[in-house]
N, C-alpha and C positions, 0 to 999 in steps of 0.2 A: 391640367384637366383636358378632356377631350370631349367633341359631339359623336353621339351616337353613329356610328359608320354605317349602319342601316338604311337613315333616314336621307332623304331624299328632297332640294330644294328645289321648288318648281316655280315659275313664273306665270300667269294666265291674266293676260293682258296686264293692266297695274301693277295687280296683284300677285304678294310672293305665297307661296304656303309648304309648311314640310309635312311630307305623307310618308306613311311608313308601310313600305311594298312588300310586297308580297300577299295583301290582304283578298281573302278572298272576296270580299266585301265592299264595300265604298264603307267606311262608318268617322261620318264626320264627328265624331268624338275625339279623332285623332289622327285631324288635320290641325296645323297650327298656324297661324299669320305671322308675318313678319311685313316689317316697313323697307322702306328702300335701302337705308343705311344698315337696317339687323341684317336684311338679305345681302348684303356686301359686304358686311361681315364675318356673316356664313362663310360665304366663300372663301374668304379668305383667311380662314380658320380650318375650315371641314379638309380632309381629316387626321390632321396632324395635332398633337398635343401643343397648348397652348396655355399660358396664365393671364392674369387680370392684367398685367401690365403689358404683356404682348397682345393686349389686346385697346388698351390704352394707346399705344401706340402708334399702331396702325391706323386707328382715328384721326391722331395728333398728324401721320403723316399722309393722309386722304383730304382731309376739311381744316375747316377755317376754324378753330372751336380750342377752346383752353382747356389748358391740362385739369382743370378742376372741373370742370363741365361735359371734357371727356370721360374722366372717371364716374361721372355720376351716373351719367349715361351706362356707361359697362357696368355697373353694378346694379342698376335699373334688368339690362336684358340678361344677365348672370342672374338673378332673381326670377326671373321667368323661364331659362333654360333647368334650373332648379324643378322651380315649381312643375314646369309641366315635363319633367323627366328626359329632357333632351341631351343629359350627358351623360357621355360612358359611367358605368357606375366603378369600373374597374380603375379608375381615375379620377384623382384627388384635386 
């Protein structure tokens, strides 16, 4: 699978959020939050194809946290990359 190559992650103070430019608009409908760990995962995801396990991984080898608590995790924010359409759709 892949993230959208479009979108954009931004930082504003704490706060992470991915905005998708070129809008002529501000419309917060479609900005999205992330926490510190998803925005670090972003990064280090965007924009190369990647799987659940390479994404498990990189967890496993960032923090302190079990391979079963990492996968929950990933499949927690894969759920929400889903839902709110943040992956390539050209990519499985």
């Amino acid at each position: 699978m892949k993230l959208r190559k479009e979108l954009k992650l931004r930082q504003i103070g704490k706060d992470y959020i991915i905005v998708e430019p070129g809008q002529d608009k501000v419309d917060l409908s479609k900005v999205y939050t992330l926490n510190e760990t998803a925005a670090w995962l972003w990064q280090q995801l965007h924009p190369q194809e990647f799987s659940k396990e390479d994404m498990v991984e990189k967890l496993l080898e960032e923090y302190e946290v079990s391979e079963e608590q990492a996968s929950k995790d990933v499949q927690k924010l894969l759920d929400v990359f889903i839902a709110q359409n943040l992956l390539d759709k050209n990519y499985k």
